[in-house]
Z-matrix of the N, CA and C atoms (Angstrom, degrees):
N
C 1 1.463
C 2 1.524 1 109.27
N 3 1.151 2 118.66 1 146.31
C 4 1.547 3 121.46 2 -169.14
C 5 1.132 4 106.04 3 -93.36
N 6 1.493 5 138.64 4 160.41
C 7 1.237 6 139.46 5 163.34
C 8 1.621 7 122.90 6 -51.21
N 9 1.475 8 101.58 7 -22.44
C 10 1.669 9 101.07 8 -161.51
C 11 1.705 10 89.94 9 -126.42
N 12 1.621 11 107.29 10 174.76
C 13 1.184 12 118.52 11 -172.72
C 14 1.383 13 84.41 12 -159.63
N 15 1.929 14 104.29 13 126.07
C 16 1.305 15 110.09 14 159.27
C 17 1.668 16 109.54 15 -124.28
N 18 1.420 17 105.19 16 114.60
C 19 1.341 18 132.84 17 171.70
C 20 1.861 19 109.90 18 -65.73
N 21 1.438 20 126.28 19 95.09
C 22 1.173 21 134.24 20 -165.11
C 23 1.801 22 129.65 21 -124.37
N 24 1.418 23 140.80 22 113.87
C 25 1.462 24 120.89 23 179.98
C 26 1.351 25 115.38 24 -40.27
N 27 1.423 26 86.68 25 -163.89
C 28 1.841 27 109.03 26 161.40
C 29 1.477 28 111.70 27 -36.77
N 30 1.065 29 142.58 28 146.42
C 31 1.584 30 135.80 29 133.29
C 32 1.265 31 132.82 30 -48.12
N 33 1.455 32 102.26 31 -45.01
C 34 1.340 33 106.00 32 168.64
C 35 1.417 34 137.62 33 -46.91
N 36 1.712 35 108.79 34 -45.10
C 37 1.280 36 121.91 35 -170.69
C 38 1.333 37 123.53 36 -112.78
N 39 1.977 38 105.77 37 -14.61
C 40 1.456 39 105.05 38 -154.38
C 41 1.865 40 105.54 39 -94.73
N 42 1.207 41 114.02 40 79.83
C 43 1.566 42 104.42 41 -178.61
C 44 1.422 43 116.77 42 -39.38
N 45 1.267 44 106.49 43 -58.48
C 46 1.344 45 108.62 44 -170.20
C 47 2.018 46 108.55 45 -65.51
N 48 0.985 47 124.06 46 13.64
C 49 1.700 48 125.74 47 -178.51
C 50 2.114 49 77.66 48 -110.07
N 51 1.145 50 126.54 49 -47.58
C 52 1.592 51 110.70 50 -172.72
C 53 0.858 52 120.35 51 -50.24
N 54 1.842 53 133.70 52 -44.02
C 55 1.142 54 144.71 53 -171.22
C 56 1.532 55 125.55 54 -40.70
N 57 1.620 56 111.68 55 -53.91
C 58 1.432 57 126.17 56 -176.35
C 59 1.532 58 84.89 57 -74.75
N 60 1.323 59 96.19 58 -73.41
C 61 1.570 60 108.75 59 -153.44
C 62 1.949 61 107.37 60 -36.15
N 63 0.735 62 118.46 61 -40.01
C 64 2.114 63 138.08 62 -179.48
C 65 1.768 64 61.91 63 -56.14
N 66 1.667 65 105.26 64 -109.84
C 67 1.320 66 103.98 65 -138.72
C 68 1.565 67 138.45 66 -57.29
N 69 1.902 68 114.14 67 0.78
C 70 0.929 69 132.13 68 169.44
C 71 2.070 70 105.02 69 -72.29
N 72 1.521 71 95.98 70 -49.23
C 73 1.572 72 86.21 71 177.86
C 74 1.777 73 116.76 72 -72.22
N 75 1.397 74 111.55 73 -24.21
C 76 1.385 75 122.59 74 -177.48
C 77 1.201 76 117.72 75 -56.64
N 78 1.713 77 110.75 76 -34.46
C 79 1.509 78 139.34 77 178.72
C 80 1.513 79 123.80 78 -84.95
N 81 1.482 80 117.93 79 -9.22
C 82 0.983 81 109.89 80 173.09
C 83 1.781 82 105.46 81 104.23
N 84 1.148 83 114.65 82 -18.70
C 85 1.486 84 115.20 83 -147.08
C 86 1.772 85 103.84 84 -91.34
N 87 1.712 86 119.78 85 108.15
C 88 1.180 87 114.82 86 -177.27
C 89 1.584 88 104.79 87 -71.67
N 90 1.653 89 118.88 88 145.72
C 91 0.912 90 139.29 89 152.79
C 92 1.715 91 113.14 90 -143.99
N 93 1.488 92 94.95 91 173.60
C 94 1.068 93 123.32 92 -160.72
C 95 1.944 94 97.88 93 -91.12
N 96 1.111 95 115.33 94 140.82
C 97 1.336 96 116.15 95 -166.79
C 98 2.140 97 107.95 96 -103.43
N 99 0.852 98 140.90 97 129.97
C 100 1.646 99 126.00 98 158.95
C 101 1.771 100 93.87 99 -127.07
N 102 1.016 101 90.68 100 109.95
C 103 1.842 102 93.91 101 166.06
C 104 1.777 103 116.88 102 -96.13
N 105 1.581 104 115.24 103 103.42
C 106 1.638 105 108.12 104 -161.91
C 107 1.755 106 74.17 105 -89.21
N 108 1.091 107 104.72 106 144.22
C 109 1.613 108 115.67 107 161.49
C 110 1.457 109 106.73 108 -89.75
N 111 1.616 110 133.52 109 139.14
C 112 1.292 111 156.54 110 -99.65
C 113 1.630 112 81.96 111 -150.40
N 114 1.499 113 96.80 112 128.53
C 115 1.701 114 108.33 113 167.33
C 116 1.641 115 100.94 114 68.55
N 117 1.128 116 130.71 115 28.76
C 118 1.331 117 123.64 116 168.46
C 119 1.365 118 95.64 117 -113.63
N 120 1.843 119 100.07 118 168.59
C 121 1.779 120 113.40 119 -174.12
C 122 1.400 121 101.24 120 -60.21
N 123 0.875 122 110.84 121 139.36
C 124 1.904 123 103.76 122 174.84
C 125 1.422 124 117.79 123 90.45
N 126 1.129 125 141.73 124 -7.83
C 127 1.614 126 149.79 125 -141.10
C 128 1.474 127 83.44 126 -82.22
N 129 1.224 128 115.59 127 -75.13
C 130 1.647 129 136.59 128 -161.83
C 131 1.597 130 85.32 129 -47.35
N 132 1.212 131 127.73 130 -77.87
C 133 1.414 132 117.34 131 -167.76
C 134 1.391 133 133.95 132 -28.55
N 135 1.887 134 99.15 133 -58.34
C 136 1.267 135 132.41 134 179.34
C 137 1.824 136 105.00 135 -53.75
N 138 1.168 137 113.65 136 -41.63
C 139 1.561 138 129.08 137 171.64
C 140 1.927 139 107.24 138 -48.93
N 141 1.448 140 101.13 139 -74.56
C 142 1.086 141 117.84 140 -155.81
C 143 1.635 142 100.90 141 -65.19
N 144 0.961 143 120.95 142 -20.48
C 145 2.056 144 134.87 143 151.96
C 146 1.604 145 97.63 144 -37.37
N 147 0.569 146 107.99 145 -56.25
C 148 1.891 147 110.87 146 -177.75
C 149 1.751 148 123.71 147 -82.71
N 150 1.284 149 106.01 148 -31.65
C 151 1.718 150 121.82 149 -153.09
C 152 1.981 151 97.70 150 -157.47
N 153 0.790 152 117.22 151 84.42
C 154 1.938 153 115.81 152 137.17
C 155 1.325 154 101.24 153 -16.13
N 156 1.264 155 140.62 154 -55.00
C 157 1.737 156 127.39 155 -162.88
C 158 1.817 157 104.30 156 -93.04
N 159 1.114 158 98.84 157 28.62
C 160 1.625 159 92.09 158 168.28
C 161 1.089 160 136.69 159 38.50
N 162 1.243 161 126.24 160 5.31
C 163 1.160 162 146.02 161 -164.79
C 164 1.594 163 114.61 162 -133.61
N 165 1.857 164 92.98 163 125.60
C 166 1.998 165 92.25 164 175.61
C 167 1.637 166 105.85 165 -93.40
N 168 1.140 167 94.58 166 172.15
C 169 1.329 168 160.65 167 4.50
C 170 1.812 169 107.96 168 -64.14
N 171 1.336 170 106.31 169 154.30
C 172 1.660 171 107.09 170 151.54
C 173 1.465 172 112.15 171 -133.90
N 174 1.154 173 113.12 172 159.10
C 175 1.305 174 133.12 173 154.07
C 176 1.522 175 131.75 174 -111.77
N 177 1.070 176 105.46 175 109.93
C 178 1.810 177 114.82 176 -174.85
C 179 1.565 178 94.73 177 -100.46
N 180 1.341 179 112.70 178 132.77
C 181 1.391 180 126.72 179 170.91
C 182 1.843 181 118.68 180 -142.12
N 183 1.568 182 91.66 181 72.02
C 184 2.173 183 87.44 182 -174.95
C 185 1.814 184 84.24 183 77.07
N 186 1.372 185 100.61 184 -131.50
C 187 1.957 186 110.91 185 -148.90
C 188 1.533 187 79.65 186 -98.73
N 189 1.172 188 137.74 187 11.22
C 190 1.818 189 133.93 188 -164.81
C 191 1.405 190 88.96 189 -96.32
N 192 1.464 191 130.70 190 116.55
C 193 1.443 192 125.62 191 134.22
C 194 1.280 193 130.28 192 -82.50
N 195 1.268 194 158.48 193 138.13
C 196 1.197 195 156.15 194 137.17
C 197 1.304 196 122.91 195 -105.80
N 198 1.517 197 124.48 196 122.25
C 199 1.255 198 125.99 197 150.62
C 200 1.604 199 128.03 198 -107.05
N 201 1.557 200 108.04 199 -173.05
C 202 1.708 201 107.17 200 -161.04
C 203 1.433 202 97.25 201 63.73
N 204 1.491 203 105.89 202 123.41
C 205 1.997 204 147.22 203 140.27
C 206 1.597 205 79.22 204 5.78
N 207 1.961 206 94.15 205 -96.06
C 208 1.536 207 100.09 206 -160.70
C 209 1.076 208 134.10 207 -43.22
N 210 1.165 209 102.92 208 -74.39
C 211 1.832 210 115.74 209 163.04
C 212 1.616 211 115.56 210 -15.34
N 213 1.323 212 121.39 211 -45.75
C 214 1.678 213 133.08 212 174.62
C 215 1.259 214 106.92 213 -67.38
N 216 1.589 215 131.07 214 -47.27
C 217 1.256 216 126.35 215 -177.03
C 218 1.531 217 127.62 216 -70.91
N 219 1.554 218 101.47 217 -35.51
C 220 1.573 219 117.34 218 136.47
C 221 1.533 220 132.18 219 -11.26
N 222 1.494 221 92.80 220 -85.43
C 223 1.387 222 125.56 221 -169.89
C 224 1.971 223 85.05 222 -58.04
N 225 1.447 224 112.58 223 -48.82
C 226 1.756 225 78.03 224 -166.64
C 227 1.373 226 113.66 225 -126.12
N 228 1.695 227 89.83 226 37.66
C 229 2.131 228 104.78 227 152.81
C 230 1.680 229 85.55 228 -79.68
N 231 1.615 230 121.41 229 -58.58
C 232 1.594 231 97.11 230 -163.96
C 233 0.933 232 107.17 231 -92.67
N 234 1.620 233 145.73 232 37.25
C 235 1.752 234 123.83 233 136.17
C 236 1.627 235 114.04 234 -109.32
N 237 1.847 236 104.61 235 24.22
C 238 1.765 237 98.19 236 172.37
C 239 1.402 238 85.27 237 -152.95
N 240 1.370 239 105.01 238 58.58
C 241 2.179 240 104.32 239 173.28
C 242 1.633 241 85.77 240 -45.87
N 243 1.516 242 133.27 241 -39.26
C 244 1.848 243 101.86 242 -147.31
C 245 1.716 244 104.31 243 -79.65
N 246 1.384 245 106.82 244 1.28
C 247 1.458 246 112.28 245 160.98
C 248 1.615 247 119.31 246 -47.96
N 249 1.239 248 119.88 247 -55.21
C 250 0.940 249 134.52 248 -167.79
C 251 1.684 250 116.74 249 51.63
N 252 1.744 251 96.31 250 49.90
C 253 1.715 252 124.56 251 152.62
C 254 1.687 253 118.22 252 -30.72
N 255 1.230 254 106.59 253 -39.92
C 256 1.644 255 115.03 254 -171.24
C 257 1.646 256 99.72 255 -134.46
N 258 1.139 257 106.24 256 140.01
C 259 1.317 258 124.55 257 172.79
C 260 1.640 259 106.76 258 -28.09
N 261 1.735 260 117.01 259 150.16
C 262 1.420 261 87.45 260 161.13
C 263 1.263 262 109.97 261 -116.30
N 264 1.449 263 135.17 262 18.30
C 265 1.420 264 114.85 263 161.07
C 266 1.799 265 102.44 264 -82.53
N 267 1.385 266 100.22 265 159.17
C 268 1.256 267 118.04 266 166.25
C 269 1.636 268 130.90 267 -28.78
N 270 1.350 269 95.14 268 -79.13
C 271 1.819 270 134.34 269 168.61
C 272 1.847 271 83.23 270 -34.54
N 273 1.296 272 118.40 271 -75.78
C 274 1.635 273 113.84 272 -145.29
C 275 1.297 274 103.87 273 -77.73
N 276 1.126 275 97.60 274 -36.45
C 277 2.084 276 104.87 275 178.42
C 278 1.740 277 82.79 276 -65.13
N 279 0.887 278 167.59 277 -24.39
C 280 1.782 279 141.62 278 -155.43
C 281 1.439 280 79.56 279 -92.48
N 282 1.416 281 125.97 280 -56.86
C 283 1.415 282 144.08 281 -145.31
C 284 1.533 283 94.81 282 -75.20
N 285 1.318 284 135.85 283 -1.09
C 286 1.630 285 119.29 284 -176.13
C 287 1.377 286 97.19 285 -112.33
N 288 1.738 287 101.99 286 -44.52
C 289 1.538 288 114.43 287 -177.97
C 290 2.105 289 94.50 288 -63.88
N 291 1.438 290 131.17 289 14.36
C 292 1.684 291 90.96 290 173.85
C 293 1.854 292 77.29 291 -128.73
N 294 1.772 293 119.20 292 -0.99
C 295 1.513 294 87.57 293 177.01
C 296 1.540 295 83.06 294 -88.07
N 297 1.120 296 168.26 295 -75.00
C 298 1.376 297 146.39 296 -127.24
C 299 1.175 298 121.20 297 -65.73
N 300 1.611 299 109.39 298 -51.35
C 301 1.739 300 108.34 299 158.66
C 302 1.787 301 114.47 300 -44.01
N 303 1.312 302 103.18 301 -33.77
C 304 1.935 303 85.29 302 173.03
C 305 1.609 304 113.75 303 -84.22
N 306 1.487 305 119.70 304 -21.17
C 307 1.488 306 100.19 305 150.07
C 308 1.314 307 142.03 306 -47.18
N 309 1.446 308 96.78 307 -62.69
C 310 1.856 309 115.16 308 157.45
C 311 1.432 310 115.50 309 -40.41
N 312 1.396 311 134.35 310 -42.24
C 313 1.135 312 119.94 311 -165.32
C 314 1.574 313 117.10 312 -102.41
N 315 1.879 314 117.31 313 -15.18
C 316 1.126 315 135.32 314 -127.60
C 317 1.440 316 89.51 315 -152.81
N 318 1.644 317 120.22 316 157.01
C 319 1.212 318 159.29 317 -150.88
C 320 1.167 319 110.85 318 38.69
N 321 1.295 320 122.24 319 79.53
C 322 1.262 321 135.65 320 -179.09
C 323 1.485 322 111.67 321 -67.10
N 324 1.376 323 128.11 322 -60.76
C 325 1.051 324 167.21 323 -159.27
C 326 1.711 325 87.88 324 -52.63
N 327 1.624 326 114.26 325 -84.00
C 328 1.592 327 121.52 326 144.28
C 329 1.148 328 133.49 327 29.77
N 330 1.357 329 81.77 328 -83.69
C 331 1.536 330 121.92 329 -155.19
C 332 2.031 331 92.31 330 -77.88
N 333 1.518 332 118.52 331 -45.21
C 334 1.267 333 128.00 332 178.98
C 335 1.306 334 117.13 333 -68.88
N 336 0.921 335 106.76 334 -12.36
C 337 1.840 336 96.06 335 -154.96
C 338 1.630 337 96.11 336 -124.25
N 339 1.580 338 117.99 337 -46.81
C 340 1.748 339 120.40 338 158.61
C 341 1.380 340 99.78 339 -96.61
N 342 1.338 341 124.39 340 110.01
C 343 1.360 342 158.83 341 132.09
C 344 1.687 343 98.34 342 -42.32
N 345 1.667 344 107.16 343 129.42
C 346 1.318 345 110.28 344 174.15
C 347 1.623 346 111.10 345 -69.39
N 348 0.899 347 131.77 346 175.68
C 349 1.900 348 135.42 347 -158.71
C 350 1.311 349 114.05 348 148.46
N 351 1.609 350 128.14 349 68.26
C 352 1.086 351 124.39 350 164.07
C 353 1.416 352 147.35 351 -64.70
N 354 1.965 353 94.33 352 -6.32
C 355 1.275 354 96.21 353 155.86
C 356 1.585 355 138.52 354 -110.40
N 357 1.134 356 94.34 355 40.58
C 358 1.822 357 113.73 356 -170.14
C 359 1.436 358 107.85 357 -126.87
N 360 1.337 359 108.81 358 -171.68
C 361 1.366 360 120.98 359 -176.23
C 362 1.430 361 120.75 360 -157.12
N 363 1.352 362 134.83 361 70.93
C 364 1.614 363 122.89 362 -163.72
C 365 1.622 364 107.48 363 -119.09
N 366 1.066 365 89.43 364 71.18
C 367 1.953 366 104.13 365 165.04
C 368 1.312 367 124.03 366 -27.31
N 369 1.123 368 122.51 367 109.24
C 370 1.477 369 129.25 368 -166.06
C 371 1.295 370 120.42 369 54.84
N 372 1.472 371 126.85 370 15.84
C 373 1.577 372 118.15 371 171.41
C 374 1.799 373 103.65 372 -76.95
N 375 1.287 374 93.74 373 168.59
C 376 1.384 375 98.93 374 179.56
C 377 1.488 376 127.62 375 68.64
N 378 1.367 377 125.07 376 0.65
C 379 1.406 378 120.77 377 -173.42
C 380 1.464 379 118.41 378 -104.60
N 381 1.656 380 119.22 379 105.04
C 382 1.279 381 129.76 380 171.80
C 383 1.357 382 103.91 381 -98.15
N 384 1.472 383 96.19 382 -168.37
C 385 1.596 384 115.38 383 -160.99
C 386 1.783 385 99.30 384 -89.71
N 387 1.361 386 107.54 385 -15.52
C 388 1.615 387 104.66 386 164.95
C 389 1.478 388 126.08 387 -103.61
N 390 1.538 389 115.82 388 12.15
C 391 1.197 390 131.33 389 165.13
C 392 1.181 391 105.47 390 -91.60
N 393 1.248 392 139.47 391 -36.79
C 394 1.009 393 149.68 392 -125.56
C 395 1.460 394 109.23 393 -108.81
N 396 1.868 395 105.48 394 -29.93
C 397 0.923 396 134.76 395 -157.50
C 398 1.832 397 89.38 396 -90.74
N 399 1.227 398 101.79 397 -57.57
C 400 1.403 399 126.52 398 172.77
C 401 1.703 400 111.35 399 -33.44
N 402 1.225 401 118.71 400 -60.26
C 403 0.860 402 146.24 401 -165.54
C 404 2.038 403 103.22 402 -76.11
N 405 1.131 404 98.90 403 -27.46
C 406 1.674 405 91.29 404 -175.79
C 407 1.770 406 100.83 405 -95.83
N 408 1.629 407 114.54 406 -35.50
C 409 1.466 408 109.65 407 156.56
C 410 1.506 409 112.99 408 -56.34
N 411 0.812 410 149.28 409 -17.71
C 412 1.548 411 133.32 410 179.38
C 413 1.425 412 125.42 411 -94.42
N 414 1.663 413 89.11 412 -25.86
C 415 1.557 414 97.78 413 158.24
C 416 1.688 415 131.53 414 -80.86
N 417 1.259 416 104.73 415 -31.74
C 418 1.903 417 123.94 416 154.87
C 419 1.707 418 82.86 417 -41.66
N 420 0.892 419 120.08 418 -91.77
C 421 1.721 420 140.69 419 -161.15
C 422 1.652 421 107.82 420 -14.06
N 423 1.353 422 93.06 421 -59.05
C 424 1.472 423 107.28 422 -173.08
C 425 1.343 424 113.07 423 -76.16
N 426 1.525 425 108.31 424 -33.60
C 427 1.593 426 107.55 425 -165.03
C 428 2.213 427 94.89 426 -67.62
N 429 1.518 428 101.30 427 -57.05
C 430 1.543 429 111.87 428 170.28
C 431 1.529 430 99.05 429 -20.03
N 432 1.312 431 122.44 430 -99.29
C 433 1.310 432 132.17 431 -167.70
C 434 1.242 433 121.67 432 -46.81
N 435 1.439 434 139.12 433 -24.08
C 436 1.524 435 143.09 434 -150.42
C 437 2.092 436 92.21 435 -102.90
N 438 1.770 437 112.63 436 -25.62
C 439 1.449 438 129.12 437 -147.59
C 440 1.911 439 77.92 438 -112.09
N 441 1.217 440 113.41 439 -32.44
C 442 1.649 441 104.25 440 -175.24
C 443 1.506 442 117.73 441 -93.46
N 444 0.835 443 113.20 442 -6.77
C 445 1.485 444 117.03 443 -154.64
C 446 1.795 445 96.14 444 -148.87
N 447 1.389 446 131.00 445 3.86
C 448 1.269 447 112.88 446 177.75
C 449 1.039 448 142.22 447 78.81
N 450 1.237 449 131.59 448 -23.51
C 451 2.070 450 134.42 449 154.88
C 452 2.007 451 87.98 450 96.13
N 453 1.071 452 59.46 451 174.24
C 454 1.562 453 149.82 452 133.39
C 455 1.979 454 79.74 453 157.46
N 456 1.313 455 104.40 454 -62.48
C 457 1.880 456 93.49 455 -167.92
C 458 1.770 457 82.78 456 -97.58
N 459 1.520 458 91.99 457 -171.39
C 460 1.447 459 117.09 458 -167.41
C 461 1.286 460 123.42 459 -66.95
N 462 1.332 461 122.91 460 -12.31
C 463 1.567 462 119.87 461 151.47
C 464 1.541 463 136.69 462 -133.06
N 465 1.514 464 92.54 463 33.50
C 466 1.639 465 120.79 464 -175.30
C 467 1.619 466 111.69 465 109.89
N 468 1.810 467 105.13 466 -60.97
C 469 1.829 468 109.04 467 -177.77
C 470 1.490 469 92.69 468 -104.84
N 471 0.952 470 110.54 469 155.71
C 472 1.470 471 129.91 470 168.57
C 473 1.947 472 95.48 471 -61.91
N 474 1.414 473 101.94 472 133.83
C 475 1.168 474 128.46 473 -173.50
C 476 1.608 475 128.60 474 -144.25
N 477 1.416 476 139.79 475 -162.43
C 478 1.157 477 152.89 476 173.91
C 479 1.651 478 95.09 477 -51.28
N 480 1.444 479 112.45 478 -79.06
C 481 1.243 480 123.94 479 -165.37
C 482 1.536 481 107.13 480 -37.65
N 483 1.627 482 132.24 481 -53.82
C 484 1.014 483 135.63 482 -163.02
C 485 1.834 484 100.20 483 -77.76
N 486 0.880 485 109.20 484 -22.86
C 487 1.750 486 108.15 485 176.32
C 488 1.605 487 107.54 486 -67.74
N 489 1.827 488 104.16 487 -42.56
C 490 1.346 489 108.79 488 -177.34
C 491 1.784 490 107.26 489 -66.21
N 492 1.262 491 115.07 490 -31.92
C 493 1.470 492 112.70 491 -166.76
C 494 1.711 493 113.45 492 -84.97
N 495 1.569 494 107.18 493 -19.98
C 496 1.634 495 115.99 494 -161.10
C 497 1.440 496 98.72 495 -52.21
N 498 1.310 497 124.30 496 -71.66
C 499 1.402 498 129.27 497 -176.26
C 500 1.822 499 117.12 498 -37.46
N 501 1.405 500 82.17 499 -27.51
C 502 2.180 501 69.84 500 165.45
C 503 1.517 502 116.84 501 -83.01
N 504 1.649 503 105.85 502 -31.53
C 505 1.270 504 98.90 503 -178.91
C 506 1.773 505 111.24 504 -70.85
N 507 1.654 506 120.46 505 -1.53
C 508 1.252 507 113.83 506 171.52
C 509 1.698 508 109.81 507 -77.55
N 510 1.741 509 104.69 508 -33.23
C 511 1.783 510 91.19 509 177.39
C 512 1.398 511 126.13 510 -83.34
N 513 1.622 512 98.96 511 -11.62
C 514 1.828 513 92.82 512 173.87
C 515 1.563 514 96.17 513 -67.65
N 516 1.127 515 114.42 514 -43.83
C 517 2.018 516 102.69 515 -177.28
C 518 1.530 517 96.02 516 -51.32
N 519 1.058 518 127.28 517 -78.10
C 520 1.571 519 132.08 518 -149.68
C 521 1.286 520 108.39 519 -47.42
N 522 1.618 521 126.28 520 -18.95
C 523 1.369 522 142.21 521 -151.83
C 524 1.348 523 102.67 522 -129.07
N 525 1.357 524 111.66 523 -13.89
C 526 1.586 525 114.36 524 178.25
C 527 1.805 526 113.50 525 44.58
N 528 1.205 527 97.46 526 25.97
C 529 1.690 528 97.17 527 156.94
C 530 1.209 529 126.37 528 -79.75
N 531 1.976 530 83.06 529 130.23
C 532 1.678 531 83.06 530 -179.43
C 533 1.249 532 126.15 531 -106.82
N 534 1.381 533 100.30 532 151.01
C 535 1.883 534 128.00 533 -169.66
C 536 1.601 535 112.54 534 -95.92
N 537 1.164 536 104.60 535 156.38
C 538 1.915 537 116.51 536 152.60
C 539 0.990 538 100.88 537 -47.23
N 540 1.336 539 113.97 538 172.28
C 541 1.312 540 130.76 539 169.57
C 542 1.030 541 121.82 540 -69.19
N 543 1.516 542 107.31 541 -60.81
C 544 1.761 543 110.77 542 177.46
C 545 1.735 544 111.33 543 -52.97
N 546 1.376 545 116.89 544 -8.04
C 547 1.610 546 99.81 545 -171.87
C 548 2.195 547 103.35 546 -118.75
N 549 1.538 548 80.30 547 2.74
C 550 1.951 549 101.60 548 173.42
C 551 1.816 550 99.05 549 -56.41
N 552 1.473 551 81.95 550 -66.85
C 553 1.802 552 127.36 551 -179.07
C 554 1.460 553 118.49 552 -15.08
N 555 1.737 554 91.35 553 -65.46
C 556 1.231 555 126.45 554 175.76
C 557 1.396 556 117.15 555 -48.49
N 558 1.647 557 111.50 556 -63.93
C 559 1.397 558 143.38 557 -160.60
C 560 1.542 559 91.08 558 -57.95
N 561 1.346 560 119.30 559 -61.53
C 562 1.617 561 127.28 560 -160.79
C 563 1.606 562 103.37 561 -76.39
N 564 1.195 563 120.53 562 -19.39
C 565 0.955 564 114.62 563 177.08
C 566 1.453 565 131.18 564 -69.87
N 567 1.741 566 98.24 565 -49.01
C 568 1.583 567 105.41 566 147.37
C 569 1.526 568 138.39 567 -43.51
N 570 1.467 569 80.62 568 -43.19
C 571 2.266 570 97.39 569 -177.96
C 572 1.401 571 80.05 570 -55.61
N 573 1.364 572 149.39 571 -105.31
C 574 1.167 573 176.63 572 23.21
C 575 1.575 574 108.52 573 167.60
N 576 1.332 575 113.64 574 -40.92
C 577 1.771 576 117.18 575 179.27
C 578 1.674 577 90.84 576 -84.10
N 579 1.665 578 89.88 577 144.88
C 580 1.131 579 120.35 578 -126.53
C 581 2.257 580 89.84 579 -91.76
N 582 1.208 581 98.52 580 -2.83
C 583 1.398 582 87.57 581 176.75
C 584 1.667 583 98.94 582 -108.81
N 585 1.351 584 116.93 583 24.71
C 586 1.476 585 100.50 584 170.56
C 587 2.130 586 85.19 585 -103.27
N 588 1.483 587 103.76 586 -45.90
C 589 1.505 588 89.41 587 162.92
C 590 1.209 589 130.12 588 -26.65
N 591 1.293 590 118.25 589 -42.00
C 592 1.297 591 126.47 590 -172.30
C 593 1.534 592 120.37 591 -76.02
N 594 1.077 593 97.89 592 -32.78
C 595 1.570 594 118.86 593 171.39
C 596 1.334 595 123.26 594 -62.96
N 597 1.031 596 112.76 595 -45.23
C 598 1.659 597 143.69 596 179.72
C 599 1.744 598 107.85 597 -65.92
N 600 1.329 599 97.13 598 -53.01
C 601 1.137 600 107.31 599 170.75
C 602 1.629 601 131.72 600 -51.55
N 603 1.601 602 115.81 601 -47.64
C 604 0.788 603 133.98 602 -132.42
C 605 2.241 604 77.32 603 -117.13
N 606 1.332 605 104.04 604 -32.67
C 607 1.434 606 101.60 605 166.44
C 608 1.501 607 124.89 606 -55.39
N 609 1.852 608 119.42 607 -48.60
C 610 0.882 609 148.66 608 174.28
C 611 1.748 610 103.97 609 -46.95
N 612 0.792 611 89.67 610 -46.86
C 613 2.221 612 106.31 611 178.71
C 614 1.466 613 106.33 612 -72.97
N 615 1.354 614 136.03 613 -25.87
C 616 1.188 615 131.97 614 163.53
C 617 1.483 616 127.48 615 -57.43
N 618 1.438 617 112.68 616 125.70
C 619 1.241 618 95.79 617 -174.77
C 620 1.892 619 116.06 618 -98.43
N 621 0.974 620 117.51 619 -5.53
C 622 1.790 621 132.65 620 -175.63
C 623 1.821 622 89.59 621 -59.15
N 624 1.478 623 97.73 622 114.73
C 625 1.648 624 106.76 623 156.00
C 626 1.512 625 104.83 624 -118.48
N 627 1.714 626 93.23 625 127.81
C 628 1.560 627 96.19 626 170.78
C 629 1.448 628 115.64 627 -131.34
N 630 1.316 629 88.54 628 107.30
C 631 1.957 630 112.37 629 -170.77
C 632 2.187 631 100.40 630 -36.16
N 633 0.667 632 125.32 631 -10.36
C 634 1.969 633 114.64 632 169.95
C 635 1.117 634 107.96 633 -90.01
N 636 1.726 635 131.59 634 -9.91
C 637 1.404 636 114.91 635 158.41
C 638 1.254 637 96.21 636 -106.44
N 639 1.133 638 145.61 637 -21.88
C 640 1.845 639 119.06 638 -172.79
C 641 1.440 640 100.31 639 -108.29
N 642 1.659 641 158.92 640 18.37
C 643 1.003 642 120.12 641 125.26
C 644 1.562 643 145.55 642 -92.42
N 645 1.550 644 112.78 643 94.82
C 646 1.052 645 129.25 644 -176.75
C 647 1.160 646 128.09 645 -99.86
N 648 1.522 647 123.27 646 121.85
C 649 1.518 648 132.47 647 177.94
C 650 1.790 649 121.99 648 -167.60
C-alpha cells in the first residue's frame, strides 16, 4: 500500500483530477489510485467518503487530507523538496507559483466554452472572442517563461506549473486550435510524456459517457 491516495474523476473529462495525478506520476511518487466516476448515482457520496468539499481531486496522506489541484501540489513540493516541484531560486519559484495560481483562478471563458474531452475531437467548436482572448494570454504566458528560463517546459524541468498547464494543452488538441510555434512546441511536448499517454490511454478504456461533455456544436 502506498503512502498516498489520490482520489480522482473520469480521465476523460476531469482536468482538475490530471493536475496532481501528471505530476505525482511525473515525480516518481507511488500512490494509491480511487477513480469515483463523476455524475453517477452515488458520486457525491462516494466523494464526500474522502473530502467534506465534494469535490476531486483528493489527497489522503495518513490523518493529512488535502483537496483542490493546487493545494495537493503544494502539499507535496514541501514533503519531496528533493523533487524540486518549484523552481529553486526565489525570483522563479514566486514567478511559477503566480502563473499556476492564474491557471487555477483564471480562463474562465476556456475553461466554459472547451470542456476537457480527451477522447473526442471538435475543431473549432467553442471559440469566442473571450476564449480567444484567453487563449492568446496563455500563449504570452508560455512564450514569457519558455524565452526566460530556457525550455524545454516552463521553468527548465518539468514541474507544478506544467502539471497545472497540461490539461489545456489536451483542449487545444481536442479543439485543434491553432498556436505559434513556440506554444505548438510546448503543447506536444506535454501530449508526448509518457504518463499523459498513460492517461489518455487509460481514458479511452473508460466506459462512463456523459452527454454535457460530448454534445458539442
Amino acid at each position: 500500500m502506498a503512502q498516498y491516495t489520490l482520489v480522482i474523476g473520469n480521465k476523460a473529462y476531469s482536468s482538475w483530477s490530471m493536475r496532481p495525478w501528471l505530476l505525482m506520476k511525473e515525480a516518481g511518487l507511488a500512490f494509491d489510485e480511487v477513480r469515483i466516476p463523476l455524475y453517477q448515482e452515488g458520486h457525491d457520496r462516494k466523494i464526500r467518503e474522502y473530502s467534506p468539499a465534494g469535490r476531486v481531486p483528493v489527497l489522503v496522506d495518513g490523518a493529512v487530507t488535502v483537496w483542490d489541484s493546487l493545494a495537493i501540489c503544494e502539499y507535496l513540493a514541501e514533503q519531496h523538496a528533493e523533487k524540486n516541484l518549484w523552481p529553486a531560486a526565489a525570483a522563479a519559484r514566486a514567478h511559477a507559483r503566480a502563473v499556476s495560481a492564474e491557471m487555477h483562478a483564471g480562463f474562465a471563458a476556456l475553461r466554459g466554452n472547451m470542456g476537457m474531452n480527451v477522447r473526442r475531437s471538435f475543431p473549432g467548436i467553442g471559440m469566442t472572442p473571450e476564449v480567444a482572448k484567453d487563449i492568446a494570454r496563455i500563449e504570452q504566458l508560455w512564450a514569457d517563461c519558455l524565452q526566460r528560463y530556457g525550455g524545454p517546459f516552463l521553468f527548465g524541468a518539468f514541474g507544478i506549473a506544467d502539471a497545472m498547464y497540461a490539461p489545456v494543452a489536451t483542449r487545444f488538441r481536442t479543439y485543434a486550435v491553432g498556436l505559434s510555434a513556440a506554444a505548438q512546441r510546448y503543447a506536444d511536448l506535454l501530449l508526448a510524456l509518457p504518463a499523459v499517454a498513460e492517461w489518455y490511454a487509460a481514458a479511452h478504456a473508460e466506459t462512463e459517457v456523459l452527454p454535457q461533455f460530448e454534445d458539442r456544436h
